[in-house]
N, C-alpha and C positions, 0 to 999 in steps of 0.2 A: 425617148422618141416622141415627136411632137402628135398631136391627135393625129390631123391632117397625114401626116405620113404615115401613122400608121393603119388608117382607113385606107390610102391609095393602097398600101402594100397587102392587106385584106384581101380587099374587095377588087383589084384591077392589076391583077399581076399577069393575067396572062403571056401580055407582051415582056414580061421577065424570064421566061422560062426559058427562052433561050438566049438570056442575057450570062453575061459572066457570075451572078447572083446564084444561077444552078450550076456552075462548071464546078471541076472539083482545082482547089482543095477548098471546100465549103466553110464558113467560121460562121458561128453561131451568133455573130451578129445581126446574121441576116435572117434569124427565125426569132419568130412571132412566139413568144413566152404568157402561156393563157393560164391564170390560177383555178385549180379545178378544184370544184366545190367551194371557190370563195379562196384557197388552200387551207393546207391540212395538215395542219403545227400541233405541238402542245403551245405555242405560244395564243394561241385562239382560236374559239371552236368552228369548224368549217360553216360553210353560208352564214356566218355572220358578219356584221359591221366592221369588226374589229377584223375578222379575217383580209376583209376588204382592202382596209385600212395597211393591213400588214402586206399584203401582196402587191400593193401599188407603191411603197416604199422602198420595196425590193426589187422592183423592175419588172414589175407584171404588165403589160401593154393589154393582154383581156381579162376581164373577170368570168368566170363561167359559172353561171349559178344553177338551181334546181327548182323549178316551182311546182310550186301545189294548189287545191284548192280547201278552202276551208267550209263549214258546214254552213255558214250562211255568204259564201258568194266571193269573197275575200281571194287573192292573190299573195302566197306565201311564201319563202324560200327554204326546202325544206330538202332534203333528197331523198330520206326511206318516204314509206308510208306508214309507218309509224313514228312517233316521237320517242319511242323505248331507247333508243342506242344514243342519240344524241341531246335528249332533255333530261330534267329530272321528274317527266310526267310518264304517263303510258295509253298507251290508244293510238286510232287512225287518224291522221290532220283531219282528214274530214269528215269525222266524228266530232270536230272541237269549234266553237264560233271564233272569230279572231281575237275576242276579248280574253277567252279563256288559254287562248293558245301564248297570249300575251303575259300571260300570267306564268307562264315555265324559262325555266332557266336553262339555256344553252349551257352553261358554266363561265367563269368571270364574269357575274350577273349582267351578261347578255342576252338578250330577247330576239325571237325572230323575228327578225324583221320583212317586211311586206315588199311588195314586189314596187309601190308606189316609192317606199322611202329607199329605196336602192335605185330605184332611177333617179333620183333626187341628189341619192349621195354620189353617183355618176356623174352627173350634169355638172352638178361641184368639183369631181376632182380630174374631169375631161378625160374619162376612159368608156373602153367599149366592153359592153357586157355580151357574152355569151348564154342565151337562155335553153337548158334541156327541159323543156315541158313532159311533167312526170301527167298521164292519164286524164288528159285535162279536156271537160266537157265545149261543146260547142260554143256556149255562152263564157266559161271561163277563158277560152280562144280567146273569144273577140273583148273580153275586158280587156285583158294583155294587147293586141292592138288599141282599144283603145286609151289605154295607160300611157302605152309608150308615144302614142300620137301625141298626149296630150303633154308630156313634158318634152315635144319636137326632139325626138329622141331615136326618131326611125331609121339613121343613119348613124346612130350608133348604138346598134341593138343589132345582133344578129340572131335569127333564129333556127337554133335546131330542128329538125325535122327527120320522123324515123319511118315515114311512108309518104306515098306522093300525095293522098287526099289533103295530107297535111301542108305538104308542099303548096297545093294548087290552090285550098284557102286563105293561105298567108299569102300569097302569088296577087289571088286577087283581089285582100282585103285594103291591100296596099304594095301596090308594085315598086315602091321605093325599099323594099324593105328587104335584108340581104340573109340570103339562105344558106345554113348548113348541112348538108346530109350525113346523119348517122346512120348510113348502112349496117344492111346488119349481115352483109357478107359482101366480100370483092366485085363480086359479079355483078351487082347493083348499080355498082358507079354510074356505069354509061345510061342507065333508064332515072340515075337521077338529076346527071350532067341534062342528058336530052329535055328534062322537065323542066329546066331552069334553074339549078341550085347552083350555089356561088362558090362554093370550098365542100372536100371531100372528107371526113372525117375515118381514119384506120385505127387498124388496133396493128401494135407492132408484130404481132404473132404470125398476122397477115402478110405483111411487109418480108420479113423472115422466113416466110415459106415461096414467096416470089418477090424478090429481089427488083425486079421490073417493072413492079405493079406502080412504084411512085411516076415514076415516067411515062408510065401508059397514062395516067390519070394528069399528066403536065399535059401531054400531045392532047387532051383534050379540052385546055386553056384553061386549068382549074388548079387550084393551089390543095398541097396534102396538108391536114393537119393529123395528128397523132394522138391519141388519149394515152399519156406515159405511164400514168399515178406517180410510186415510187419509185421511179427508177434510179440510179445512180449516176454518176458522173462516166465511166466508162461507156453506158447502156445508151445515154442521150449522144455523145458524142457516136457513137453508130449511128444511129436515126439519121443523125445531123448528115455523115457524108454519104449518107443513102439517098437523100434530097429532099426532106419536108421540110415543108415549111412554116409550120407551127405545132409546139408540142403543148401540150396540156399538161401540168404537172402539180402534184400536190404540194411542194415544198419550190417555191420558185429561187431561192437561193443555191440549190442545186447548180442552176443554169448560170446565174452571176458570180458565183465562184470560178466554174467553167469560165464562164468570159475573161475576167480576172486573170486567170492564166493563160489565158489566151495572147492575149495583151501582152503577155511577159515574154511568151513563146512563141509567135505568131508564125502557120503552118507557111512550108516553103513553099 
């Protein structure tokens, strides 16, 4: 999928919702395939380079990464708050300066990488990154604005957000800049649709327990995305004819295999 198309589909799908794109029988060409945490292989350690690398090769259309900040000021892609699970150091990210955090080894002597050289390696390979800002101070805020301003980058950067404050200062540090709401229950949607946010992030648990809820959240001109992790090929192709329209997934081959057969078997 070209950039361009896969921005409009992002970020301006409302007037698709009641295109034949939502009717059933849905194929999973039409959903947006985002690699979470970089994805999540033994082939490479998640939020890294190499992850990156892997999941754009595979047919990742988003990257979805995790930032942190480090102890002197730094922008880092990390997801715990410790380094213990995924390095071979131990301690808080922000307990560590960027030099010293640079010194630890994800595994296949990969290094964390910073939130600068990921926009970089973006820019390079014409994809859109999804950022979940882990705890991140006001001043770490606005570096990230203005990181991303500064590699013209704001339109392909979406950012997550898991309350409206959050919302409303990325709203006004730059209004170019396209929102996701991580709610943190169903009932949020509509106060974060009202505040301006651009795609509605679910948990499938959600979805499963009201059936309805993807459609309630279309009729409000807002596209659903899904956090899947693991799932399997049976578990996405549900999601899919339930009607979202992007999954988040740790293994994005999952989905291209899915397609694959798709392809061979294409629903009546």
């Amino acid at each position: 999928m070209a950039l361009s198309t896969a921005i409009g589909l992002l970020l301006w799908t409302s007037h698709l919702i009641s295109s034949s794109i939502f009717q059933t029988p849905v194929q999973s060409e039409h959903i947006l395939l985002i690699a979470h945490r970089g994805g999540i292989s033994p082939e490479a350690p998640e939020n890294s380079l190499l992850a990156f690398n892997n999941a754009i090769s595979q047919g990742a259309h988003v990257i979805e990464i995790d930032l942190r900040s480090t102890k002197d000021g730094e922008i880092v892609i990390m997801h715990d708050a410790t380094v213990d699970r995924t390095t071979n150091g131990s301690g808080k990210v922000s307990d560590f300066t960027l030099q010293q955090l640079k010194n630890l080894d994800l595994g296949r002597s990969e290094r964390i990488p910073t939130y600068e050289e990921t926009l970089q390696f973006a820019s390079q390979n014409s994809t859109i990154l999804l950022l979940d800002i882990k705890e991140a101070s006001e001043a770490a805020k606005q570096k990230i604005v203005e990181l991303t301003e500064k590699f013209h980058s704001v339109l392909n950067v979406i950012i997550g957000v898991r309350n409206l404050a959050d919302l409303k200062f990325f709203k006004t540090a730059n209004h170019n800049f396209r929102l996701l709401g991580f709610v943190q229950n169903p009932e949020e949607s509509a106060l974060f649709v009202n505040a301006g946010v651009d795609i509605i992030r679910l948990w499938p648990k959600w979805i499963y327990k009201d059936p309805g809820l993807i459609d309630k959240i279309h009729s409000m001109g807002k596209p659903v995305w899904v956090t899947a992790g693991s799932i399997d090929k049976k578990e996405l192709e549900q999601l899919i004819e339930l009607g979202i329209d992007g999954v988040l997934l740790d293994r994005i081959e999952v989905a291209t295999k899915f397609r694959a057969e798709e392809l061979k078997n294409p629903p009546k």
